[in-house]
C-alpha positions as CSV (number, residue, x, y, z in Angstrom):
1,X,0.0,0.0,0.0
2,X,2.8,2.3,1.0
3,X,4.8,1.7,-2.4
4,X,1.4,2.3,-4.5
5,X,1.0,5.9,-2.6
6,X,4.9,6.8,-3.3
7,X,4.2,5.7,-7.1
8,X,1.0,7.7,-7.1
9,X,2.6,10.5,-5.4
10,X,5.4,10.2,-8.3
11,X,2.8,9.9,-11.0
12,X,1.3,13.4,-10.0
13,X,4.7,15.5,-9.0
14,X,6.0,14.4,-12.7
15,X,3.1,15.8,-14.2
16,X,2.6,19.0,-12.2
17,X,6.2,19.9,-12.5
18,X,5.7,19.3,-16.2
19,X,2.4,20.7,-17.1
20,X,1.5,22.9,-14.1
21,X,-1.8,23.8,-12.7
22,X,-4.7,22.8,-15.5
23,X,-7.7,25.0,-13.5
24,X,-10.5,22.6,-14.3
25,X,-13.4,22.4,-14.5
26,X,-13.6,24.9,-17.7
27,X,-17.5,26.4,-16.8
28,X,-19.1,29.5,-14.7
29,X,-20.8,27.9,-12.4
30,X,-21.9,24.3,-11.5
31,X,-25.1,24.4,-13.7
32,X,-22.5,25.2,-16.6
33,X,-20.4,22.4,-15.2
34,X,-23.2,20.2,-14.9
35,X,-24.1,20.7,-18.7
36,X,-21.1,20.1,-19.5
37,X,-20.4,17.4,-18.1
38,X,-23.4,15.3,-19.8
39,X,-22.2,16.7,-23.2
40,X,-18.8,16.3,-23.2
41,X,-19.8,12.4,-23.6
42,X,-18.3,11.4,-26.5
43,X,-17.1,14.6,-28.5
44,X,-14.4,16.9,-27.8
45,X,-14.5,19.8,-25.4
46,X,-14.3,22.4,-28.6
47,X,-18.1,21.2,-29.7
48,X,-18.9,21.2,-26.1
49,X,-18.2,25.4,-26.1
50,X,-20.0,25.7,-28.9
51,X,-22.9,24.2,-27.8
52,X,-23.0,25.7,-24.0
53,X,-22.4,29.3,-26.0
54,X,-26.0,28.6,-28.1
55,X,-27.2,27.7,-24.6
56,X,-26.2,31.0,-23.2
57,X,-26.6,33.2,-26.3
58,X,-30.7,32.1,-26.0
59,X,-30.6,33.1,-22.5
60,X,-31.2,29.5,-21.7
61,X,-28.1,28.4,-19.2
62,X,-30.2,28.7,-16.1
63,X,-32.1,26.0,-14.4
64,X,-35.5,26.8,-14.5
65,X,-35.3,27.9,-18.5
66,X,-33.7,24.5,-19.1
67,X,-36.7,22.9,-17.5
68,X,-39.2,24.3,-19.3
69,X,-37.6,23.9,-22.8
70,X,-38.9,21.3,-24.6
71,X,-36.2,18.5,-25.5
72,X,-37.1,18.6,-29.3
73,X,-35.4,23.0,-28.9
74,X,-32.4,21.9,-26.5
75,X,-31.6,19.3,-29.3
76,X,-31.2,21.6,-31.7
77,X,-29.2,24.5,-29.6
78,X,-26.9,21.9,-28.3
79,X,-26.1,20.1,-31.8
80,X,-22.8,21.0,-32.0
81,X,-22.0,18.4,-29.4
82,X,-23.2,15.5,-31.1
83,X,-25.9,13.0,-30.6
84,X,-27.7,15.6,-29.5
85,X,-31.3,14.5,-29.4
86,X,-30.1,11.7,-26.6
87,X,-27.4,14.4,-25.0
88,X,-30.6,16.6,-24.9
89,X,-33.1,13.9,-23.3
90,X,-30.3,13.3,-20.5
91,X,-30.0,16.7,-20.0
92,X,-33.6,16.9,-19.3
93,X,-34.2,14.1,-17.2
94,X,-31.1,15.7,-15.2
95,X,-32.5,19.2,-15.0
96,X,-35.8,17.5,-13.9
97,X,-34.0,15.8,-11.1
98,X,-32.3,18.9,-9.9
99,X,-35.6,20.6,-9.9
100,X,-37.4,18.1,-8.3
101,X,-35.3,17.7,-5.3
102,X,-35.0,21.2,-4.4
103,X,-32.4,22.8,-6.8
104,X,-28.5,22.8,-6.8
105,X,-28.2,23.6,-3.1
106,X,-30.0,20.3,-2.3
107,X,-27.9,18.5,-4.4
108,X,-24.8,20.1,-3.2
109,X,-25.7,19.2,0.4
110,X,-25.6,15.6,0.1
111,X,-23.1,13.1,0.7
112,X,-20.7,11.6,-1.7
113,X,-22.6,8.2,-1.8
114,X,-26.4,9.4,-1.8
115,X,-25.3,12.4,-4.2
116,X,-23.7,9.6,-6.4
117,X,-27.0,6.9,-5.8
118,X,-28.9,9.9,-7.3
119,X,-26.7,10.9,-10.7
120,X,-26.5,7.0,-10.9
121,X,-30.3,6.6,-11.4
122,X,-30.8,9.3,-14.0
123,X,-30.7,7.4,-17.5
124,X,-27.6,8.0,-19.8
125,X,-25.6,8.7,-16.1
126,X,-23.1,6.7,-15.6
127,X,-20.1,6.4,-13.2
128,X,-17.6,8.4,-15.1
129,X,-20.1,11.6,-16.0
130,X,-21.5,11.1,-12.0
131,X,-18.2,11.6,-11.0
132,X,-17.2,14.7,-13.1
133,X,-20.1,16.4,-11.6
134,X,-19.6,15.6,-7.5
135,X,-16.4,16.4,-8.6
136,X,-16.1,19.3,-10.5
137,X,-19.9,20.8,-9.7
138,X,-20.3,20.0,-6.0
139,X,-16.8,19.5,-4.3
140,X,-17.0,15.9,-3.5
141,X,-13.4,14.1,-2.7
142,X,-14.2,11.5,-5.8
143,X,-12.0,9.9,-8.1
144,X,-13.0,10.4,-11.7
145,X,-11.5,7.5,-13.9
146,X,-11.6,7.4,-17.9
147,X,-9.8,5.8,-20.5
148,X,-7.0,7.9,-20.1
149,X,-6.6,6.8,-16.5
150,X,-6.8,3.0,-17.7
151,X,-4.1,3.3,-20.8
152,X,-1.1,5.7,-18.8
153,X,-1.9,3.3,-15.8
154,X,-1.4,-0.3,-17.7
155,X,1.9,1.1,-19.5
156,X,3.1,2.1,-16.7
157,X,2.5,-1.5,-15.6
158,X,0.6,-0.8,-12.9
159,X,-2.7,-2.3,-14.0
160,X,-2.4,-5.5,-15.7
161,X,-5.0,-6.1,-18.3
162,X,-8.2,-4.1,-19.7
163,X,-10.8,-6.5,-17.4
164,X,-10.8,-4.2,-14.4
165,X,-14.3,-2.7,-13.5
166,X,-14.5,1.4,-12.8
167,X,-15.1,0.7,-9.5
168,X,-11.9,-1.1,-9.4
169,X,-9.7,1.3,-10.8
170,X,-11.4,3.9,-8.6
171,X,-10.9,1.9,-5.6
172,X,-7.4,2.0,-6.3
173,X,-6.9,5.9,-6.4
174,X,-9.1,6.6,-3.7
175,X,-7.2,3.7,-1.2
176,X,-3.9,5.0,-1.9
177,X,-4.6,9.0,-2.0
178,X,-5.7,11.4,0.5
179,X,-9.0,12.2,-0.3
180,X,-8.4,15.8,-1.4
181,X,-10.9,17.5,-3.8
182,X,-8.1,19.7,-5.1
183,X,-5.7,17.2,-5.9
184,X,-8.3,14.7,-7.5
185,X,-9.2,17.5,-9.7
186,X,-5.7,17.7,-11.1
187,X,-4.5,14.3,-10.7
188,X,-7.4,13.7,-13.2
189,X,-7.0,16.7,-15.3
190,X,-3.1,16.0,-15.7
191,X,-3.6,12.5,-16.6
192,X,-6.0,13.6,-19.4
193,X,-3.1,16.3,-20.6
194,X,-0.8,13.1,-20.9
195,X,-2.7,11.4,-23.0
196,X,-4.1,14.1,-25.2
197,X,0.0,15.0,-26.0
198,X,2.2,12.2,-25.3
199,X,0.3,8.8,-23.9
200,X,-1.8,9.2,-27.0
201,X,-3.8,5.7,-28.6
202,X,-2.0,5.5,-31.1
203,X,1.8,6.6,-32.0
204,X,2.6,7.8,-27.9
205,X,5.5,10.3,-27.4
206,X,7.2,8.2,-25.7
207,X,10.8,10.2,-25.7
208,X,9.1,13.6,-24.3
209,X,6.7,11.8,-22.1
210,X,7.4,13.0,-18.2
211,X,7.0,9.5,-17.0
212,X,9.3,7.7,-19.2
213,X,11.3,7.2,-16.2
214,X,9.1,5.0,-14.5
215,X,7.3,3.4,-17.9
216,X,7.3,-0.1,-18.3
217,X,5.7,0.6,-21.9
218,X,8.8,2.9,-22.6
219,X,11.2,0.7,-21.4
220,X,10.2,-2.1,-23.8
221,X,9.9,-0.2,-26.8
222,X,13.5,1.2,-25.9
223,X,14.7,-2.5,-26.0
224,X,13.0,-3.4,-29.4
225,X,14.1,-0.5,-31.4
């Protein structure tokens, strides 16, 4: 346990001293962060802007205008985002949850597991999007985990195998980290900076990667070229 917190601990001073601070969650506010959260699924943050801009540019970004708009309108202001008609019918059932247990505030006052239980149950919610709103929107010490997490974490030869659950890999971060909302919030945003510019899917940086050092995927790529 101790050895996994000094490599964790490693993992995240290589980064910061590399990338710096990355100030996320990009939003003004948690309903922005919220939003964007549920449309960031699956497209790139770029479409994301575009579509909360619409949002804001009809004077819509506020909860009570979101919850009276019909889902066939949001569709087609958030269409930059992509498969926007279902992006639009989560966001609704969202905003209808938010509403109908007393707002933000509410939401914001619960605990990390009911809070989660209650993301969880929306349709089109699942673990990862959950988590980027306790963490990002509410505060909550939570582990976000994507597929960026999973790939720099198995060449690194830490996790063996693509089998393990979210739960698992969460598990993992939250056992062997102090549960800091801070640091989660850049452990996860640096991880996704490495593997937007160097741990990439497909022809990594390995050479100007800060965590070559400590790469078992480097290491045997240095022996077979």
């Amino acid at each position: 346990m101790k050895k996994m917190r000094e490599i964790l601990e490693k993992v995240f001073s290589l980064l910061y001293s590399r990338f710096g601070p990355q100030h996320w969650w990009p939003g003004d506010g948690e309903l922005e962060i919220i939003v964007g959260a549920v449309l960031t699924q699956n497209t790139s943050w770029r479409n994301v802007e575009r579509a909360i801009w619409n949002l804001k540019e009809a004077g819509l970004l506020d909860l009570d205008s979101l919850h009276k708009i019909s889902v066939e309108e949001l569709a087609k202001l958030i269409r930059p985002s992509g498969f926007y008609r279902i992006k639009a019918a989560r966001l609704k059932e969202l905003i209808k949850a938010l509403v109908d247990s007393g707002g933000i505030e509410r939401f914001k006052r619960m605990g990390i597991q009911e809070l989660r239980g209650r993301l969880l149950e929306i349709d089109g919610i699942g673990p990862e999007t959950a988590d980027s709103i306790a963490l990002y929107a509410f505060g909550k010490p939570i582990f976000v985990v994507d597929a960026y997490t999973r790939r720099i974490f198995s060449r690194l030869g830490i996790f063996e195998g693509s089998d393990l659950s979210y739960q698992e890999v969460q598990r993992f971060f939250m056992e062997n980290l102090d549960h800091d909302v801070m640091k989660f919030n850049e452990y996860h945003a640096l991880l996704v900076r490495l593997g937007k510019t160097h741990c990439t899917k497909r022809d990594p940086d390995c050479p100007g990667c800060p965590l070559k050092a400590i790469c078992s995927f480097f290491k045997e790529r240095s022996l077979c070229d």
